[in-house]
N, C-alpha and C positions, 0 to 999 in steps of 0.2 A: 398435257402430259398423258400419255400412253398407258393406259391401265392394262392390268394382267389378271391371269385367272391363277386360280390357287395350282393348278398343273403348271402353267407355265411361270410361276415365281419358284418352284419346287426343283423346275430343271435349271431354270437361269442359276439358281442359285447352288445346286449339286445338295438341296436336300430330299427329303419326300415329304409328302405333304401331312402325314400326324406330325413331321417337327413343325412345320407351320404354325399347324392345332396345336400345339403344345408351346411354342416359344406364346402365343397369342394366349392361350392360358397363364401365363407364368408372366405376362404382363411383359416380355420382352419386346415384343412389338406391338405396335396398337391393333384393335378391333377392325377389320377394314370396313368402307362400305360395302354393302349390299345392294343389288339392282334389283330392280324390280320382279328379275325373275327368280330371284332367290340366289343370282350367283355372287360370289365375294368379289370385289375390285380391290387388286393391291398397288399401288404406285412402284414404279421404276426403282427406286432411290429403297426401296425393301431389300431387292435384292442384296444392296449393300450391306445395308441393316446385317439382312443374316449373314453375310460371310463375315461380320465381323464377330458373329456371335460363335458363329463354327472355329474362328482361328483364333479365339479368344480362349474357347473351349481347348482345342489342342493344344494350347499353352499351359494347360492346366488351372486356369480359372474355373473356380465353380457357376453354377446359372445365377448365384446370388451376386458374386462378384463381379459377374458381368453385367445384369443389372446395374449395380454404384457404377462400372465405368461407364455404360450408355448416359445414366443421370450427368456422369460427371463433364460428358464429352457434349449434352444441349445445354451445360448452364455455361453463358456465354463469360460471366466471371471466374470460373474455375478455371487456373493455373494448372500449367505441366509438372510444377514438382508433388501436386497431388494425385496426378498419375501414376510420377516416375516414383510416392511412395507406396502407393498403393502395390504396383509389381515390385519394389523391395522386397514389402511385405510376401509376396508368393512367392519370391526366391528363396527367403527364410524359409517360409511352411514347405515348398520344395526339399530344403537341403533335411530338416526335421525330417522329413518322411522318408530320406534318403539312408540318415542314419539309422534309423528305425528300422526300417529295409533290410540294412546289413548287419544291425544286432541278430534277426529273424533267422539272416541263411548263417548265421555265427553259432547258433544256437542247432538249427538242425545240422549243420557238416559235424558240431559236436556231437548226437544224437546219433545218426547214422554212422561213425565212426565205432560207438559204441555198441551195433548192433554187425554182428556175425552173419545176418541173415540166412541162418538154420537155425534150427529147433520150432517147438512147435511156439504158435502166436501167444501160448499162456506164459512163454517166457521171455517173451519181447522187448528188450531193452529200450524203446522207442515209445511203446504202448506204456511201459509201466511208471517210465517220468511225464508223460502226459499226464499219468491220471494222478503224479504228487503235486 
């Protein structure tokens, strides 16, 4: 199998090479070997690794919870419905942060409704429920 250098698992895979150093800190992918002359060899089959960590990522998984899915995707006994609950689960914590979201701009179109914006800032109707 065809090894790589840390540049080119970086382009194959559309990241830069600190997420390398950092997914490899954070335990996402393994340690690679080392040659002799100090450079890193990564395997082909990395590249994957990472785009599943990037699309995992813009799905809104955290690094932790992509972690459980890498665990859960090499244990060769782990079932699909521990996947498909596990994104349940992010659908929920998705719509939660949704609602949350909309109480936020509910609260400020409240706010700024209530502000004229004239007079001077010591009279600010914006500033002065902040600071109740």
């Amino acid at each position: 199998m065809k090894s790589l250098t840390i540049g080119k698992l970086a382009k194959k895979a559309g990241v830069n090479i600190e997420t390398i150093r950092y997914y490899e800190r954070r335990s996402l992918i393994p340690k690679p070997h080392c040659r002799e002359s100090g450079y890193r060899e990564y395997s082909e089959d990395m590249v994957t690794r990472i785009q599943f960590i990037k699309h995992a990522q813009d799905l809104g998984f955290s690094l932790k919870e992509i972690q459980e899915l890498l665990l859960l995707r090499l244990d060769p006994k782990t079932s699909c419905s521990k996947v498909k609950s596990r994104t349940e689960q992010k659908i929920e914590d998705i719509e939660n942060k949704i609602k949350s979201l909309q109480r936020m701009k509910k609260a400020l179109v409240k706010l700024t409704k209530a502000c004229s914006g004239k007079g001077p800032v010591t009279e600010c109707p914006i500033l002065e429920a902040l600071e109740k």
